[in-house]
C-alpha positions as CSV (number, residue, x, y, z in Angstrom):
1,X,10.8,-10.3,15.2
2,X,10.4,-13.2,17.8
3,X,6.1,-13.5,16.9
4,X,5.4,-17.3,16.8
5,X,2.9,-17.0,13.7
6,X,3.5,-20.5,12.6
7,X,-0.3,-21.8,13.0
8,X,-1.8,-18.7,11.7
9,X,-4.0,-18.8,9.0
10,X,-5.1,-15.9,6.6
11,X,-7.2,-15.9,3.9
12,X,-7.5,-12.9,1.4
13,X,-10.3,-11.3,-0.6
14,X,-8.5,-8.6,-2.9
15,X,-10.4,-7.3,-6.3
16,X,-7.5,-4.8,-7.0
17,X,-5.9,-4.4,-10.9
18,X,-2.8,-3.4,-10.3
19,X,-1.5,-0.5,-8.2
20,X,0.4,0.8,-5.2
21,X,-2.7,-1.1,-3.0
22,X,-1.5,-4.2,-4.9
23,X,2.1,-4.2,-4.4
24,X,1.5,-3.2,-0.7
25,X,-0.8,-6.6,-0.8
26,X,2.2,-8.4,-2.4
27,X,4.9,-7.0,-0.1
28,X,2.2,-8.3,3.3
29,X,1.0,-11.6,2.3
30,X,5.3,-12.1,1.3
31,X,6.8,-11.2,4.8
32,X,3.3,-12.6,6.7
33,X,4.4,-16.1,4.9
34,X,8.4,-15.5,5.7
35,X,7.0,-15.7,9.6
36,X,5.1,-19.0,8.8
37,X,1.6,-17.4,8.5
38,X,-0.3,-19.7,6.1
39,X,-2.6,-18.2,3.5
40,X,-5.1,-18.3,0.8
41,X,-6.2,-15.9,-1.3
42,X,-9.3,-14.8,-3.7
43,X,-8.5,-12.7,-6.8
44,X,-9.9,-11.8,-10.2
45,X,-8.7,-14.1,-12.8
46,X,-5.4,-13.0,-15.1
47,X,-4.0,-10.7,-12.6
48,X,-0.6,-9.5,-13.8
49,X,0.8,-10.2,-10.4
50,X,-0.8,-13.3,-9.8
51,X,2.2,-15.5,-10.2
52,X,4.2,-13.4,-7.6
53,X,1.8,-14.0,-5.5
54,X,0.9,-17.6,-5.8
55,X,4.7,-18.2,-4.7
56,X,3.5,-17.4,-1.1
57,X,0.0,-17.9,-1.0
58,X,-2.6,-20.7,-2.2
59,X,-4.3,-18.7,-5.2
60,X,-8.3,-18.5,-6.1
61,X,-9.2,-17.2,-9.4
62,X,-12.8,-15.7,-8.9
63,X,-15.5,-14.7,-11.5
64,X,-16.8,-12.1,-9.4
65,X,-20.4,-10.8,-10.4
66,X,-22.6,-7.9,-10.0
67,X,-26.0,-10.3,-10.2
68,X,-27.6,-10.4,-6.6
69,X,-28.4,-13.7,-7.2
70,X,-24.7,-14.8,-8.1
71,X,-22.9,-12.6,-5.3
72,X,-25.0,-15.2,-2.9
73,X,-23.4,-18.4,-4.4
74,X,-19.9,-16.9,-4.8
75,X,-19.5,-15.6,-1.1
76,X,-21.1,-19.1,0.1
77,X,-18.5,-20.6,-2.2
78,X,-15.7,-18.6,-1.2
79,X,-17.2,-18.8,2.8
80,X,-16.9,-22.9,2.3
81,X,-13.4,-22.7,1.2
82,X,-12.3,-20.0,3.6
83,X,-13.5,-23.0,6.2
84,X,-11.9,-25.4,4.9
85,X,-8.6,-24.0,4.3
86,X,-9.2,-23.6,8.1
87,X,-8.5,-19.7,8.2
88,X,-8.7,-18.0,12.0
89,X,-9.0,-14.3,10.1
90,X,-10.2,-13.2,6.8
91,X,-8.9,-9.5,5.7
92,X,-10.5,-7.8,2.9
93,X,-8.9,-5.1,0.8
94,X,-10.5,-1.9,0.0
95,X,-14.1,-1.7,0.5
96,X,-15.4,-3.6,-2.8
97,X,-14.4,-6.7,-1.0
98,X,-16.9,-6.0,1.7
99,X,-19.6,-7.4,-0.3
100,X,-17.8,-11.3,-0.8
101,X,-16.7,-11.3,2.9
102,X,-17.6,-14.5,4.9
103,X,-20.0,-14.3,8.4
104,X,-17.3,-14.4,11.1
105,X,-17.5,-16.6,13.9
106,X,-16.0,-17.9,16.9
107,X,-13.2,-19.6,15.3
108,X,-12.8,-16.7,12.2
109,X,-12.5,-13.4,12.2
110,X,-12.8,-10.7,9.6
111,X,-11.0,-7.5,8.6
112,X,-11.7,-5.1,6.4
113,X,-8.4,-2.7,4.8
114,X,-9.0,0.8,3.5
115,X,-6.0,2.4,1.8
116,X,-8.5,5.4,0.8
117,X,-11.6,6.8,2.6
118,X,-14.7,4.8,3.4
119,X,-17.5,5.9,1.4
120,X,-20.5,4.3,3.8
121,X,-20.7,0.7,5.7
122,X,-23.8,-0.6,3.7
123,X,-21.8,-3.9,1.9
124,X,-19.9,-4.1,5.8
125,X,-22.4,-6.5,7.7
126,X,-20.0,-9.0,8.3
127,X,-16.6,-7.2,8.8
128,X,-15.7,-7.1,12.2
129,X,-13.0,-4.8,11.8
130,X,-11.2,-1.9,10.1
131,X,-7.7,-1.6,9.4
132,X,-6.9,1.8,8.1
133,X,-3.6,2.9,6.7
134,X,-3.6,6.9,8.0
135,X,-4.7,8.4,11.2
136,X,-7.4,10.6,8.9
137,X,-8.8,7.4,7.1
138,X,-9.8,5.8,10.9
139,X,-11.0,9.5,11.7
140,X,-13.4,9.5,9.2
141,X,-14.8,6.0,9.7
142,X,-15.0,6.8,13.6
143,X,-17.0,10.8,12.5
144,X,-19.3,8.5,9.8
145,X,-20.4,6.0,12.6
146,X,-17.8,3.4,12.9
147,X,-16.9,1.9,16.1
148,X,-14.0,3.3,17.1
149,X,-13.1,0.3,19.0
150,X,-13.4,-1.8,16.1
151,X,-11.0,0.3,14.0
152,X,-7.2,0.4,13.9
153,X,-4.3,2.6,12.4
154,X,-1.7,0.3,10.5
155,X,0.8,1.9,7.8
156,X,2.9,0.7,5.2
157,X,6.1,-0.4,4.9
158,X,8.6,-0.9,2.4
159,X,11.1,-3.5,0.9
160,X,14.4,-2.3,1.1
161,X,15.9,-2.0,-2.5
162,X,18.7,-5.3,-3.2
163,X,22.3,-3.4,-2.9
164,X,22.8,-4.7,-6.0
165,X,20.1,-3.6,-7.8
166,X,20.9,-1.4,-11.2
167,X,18.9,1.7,-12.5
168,X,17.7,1.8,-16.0
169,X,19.8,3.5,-18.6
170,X,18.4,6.9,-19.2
171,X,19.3,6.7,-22.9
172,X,16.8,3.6,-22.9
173,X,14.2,6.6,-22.5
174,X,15.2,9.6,-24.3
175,X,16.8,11.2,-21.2
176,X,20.1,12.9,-21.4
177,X,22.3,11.0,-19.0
178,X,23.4,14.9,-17.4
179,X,19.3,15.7,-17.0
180,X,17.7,16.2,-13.8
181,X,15.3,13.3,-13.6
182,X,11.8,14.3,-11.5
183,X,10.0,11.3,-11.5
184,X,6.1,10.4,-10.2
185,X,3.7,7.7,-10.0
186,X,0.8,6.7,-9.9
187,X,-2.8,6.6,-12.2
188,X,-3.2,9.5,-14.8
189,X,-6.4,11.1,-12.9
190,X,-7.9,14.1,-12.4
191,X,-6.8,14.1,-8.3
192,X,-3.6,12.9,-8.8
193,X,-2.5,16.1,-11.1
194,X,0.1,15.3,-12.9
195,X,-0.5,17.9,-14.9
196,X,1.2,20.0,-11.9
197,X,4.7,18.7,-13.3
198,X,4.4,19.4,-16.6
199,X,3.4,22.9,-15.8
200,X,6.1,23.2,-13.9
201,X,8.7,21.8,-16.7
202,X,7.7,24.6,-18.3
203,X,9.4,27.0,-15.8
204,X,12.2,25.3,-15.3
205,X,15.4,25.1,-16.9
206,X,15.8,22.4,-20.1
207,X,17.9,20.3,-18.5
208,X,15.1,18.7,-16.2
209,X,13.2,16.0,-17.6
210,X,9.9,14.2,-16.1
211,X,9.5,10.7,-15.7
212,X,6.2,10.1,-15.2
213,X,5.2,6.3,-14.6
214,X,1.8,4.9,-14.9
215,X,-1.3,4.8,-17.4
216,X,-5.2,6.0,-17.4
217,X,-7.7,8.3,-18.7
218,X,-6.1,11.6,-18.9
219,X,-2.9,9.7,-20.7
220,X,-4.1,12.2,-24.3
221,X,-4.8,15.1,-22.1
222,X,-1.5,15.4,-20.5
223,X,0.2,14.6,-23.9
224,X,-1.5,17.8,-25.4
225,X,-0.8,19.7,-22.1
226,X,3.2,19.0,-22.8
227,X,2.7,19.4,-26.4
228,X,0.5,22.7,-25.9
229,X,3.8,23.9,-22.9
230,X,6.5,22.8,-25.4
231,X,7.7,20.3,-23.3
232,X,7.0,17.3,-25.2
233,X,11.1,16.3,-25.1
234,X,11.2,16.6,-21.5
235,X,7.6,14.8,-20.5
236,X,8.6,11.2,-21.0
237,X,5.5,8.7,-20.1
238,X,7.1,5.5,-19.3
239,X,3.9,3.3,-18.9
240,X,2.7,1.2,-16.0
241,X,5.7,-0.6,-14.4
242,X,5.4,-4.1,-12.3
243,X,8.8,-3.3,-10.4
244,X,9.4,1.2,-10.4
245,X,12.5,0.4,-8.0
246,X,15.0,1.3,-11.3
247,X,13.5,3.7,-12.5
248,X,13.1,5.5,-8.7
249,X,17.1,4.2,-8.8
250,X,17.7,6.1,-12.2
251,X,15.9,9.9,-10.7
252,X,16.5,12.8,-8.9
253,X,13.5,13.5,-7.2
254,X,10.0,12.1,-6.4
255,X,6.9,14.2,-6.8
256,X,3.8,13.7,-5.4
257,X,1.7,16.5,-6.9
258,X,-2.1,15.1,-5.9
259,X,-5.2,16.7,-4.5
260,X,-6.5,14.0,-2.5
261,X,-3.4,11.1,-0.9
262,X,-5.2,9.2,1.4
263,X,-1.5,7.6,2.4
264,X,1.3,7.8,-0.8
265,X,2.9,5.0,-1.0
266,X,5.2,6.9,-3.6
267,X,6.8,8.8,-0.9
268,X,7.8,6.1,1.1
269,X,9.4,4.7,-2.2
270,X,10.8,7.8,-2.9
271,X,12.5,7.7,0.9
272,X,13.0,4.1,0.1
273,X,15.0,4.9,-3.0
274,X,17.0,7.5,-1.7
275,X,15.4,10.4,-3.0
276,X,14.2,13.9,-1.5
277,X,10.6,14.0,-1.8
278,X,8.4,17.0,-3.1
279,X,4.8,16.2,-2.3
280,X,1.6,18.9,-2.3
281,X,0.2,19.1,1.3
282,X,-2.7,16.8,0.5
283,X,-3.9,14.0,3.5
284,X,-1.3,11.5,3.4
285,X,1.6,13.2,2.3
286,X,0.5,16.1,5.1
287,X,1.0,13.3,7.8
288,X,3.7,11.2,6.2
289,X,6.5,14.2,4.9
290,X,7.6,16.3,8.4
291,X,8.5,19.7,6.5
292,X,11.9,20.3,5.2
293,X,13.1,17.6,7.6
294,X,11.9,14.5,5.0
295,X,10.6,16.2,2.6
296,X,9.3,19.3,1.1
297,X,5.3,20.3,1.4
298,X,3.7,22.9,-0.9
299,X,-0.3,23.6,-1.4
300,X,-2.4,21.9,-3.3
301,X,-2.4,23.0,-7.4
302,X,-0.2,25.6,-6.7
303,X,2.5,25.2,-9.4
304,X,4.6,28.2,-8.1
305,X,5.2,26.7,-5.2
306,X,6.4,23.4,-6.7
307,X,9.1,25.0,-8.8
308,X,10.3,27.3,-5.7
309,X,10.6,23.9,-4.2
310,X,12.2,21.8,-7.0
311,X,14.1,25.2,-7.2
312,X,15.9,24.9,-4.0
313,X,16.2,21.3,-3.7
314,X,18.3,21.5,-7.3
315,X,19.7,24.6,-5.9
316,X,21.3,22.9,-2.3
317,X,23.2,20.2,-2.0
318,X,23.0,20.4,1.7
319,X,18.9,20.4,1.9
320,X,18.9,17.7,-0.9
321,X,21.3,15.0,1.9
322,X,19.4,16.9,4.8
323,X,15.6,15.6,3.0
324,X,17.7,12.1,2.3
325,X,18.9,11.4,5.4
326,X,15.7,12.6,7.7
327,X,13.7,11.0,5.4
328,X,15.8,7.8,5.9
329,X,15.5,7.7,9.7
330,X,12.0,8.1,9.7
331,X,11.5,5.2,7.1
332,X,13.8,3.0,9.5
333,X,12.0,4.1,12.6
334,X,8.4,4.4,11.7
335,X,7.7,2.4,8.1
336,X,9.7,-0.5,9.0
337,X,9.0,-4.5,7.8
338,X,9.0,-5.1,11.5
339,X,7.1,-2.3,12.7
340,X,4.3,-3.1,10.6
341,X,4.3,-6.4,11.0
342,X,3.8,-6.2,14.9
343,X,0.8,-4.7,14.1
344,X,-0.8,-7.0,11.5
345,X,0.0,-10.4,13.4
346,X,-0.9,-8.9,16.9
347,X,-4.8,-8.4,15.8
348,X,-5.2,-10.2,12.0
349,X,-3.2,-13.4,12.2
């Protein structure tokens, strides 16, 4: 990409733990600062990514507070060092940053990012703009009184994964090295139902295991689920993991079982890595997964209909390569480093 970005400036306001939203923040600010953008960014202190980041971007560890009073001196604060750094756009992420954003001006302007749905504008007064990461995100903005000329559709991209790069060793995680490995990701939920898979381990045959990767509130629940199914040996929860890339390396198929996906950035890792993609027809996946072309779409909560399709991707060698490689073309075409990038410096930086 030719973009002359060199005396761009970009500072950050991200409040995020650690997530999919977080490694798409990591994986922006990275190839922004490959094209010379300079940036700065404000975070909660002990981030578990915040060294990664700070090899790109001048880091701010923030105390931020719920007081009234102390939200006034902490967005003056950060609004004084946004000005010094000398920024020309500030970008948000997700709409709890709304509240620290600076006033934008003639020489800085402000963006706000929504990787989920907007749930009102009353923290927005001084975001200019809305990035939105789905055509349905931007829809419901513009239906709940957002300008729609002040709101714009970007998407994700992905890294591709180093040629080099080695899968973990099943054994490492109690998985037969002949298994059939489905594997999913994300926070454990009520919308993201991964109780879906283990239901449907149940029907399956004993040679398919479940990987599934992340951590949260319904951890016990879906442990008793598995135990209750007798599939405890086949449900293997593998924690929260900084880098999924060998563990998506090590599978055989990506599920994305949720109700509500405002984008799912799991399937384009699951494209990323290779893998034929089984997702329930929520948002994101509905607009992301063109049916038996790059994937393979079944209704919401409807286990059934996520073992017929497990069933026939295990069953077909020829849909399994014809998921891989459509899915592979439409990552290269659409969800590209390059493509997206367009995008961000032709209106942010």
């Amino acid at each position: 990409m030719a973009t002359d970005s060199s005396s761009q400036k970009l500072a950050h306001i991200h409040l995020g733990v650690d997530g999919g939203a977080e490694r798409f923040f990591l994986r922006l600010s990275g190839a922004l600062a490959r094209r010379g953008v300079r940036q700065i960014a404000f975070i909660r202190p002990g981030r578990p990514w915040r060294d990664e980041l700070a090899q790109h971007c001048d880091v701010r560890e923030v105390r931020f507070s719920r007081s009234h009073f102390k939200r006034h001196v902490i967005r003056w604060n950060i609004s004084r060092q946004i000005r010094k750094f000398g920024a020309t756009a500030t970008l948000g992420w997700m709409s709890p940053a709304s509240k620290w954003m600076p006033k934008p001006g003639p020489n800085m302007r402000t963006f706000l990012r929504l990787g989920d749905f907007p749930d009102g504008f009353r923290t927005y007064g001084n975001v200019e703009q809305l990035i939105g990461n789905t055509p349905e995100i931007i829809r419901q903005a513009v239906e709940m009184g957002w300008p729609a000329d002040r709101a714009h559709m970007i998407s994700n991209f992905v890294d591709p994964l180093p040629e080099d790069l080695e899968p973990v060793n099943r054994a490492d995680f109690g998985t037969p090295q002949e298994a059939t490995v489905l594997i999913a990701l994300g926070r454990f939920v009520q919308r993201k139902r991964f109780d879906l898979i283990i239901k449907a381990l149940e029907k399956l045959p004993d040679t398919v295991h479940a990987w599934l990767i992340g951590d949260g509130e319904l951890m016990d629940e879906l442990k008793t689920l598995a135990a209750t199914l007798g599939v405890t040996e086949r449900t293997h929860f593998l924690g929260w993991q900084r880098d999924p890339s060998p563990f998506l390396k090590a599978a055989d198929i990506l599920v994305c079982p949720s109700d509500d996906e405002p984008l799912g950035n799991v399937v384009l890792e699951g494209w990323n890595a290779g893998l034929p993609v089984i997702a329930t027809a929520s948002q994101g996946p509905s607009w992301l997964i063109e049916h038996g072309k790059t994937g393979l779409l079944v209704d919401c909560g409807d286990v059934e209909g996520l073992v017929g399709a497990l069933r026939g991707v295990m069953g077909s060698e020829s849909l399994e390569n014809q998921l891989i490689l459509g899915a592979a073309k439409c990552l290269d075409d659409r969800y590209s480093e390059d493509h997206t990038l367009i995008s961000y410096l032709g209106i942010v930086a």
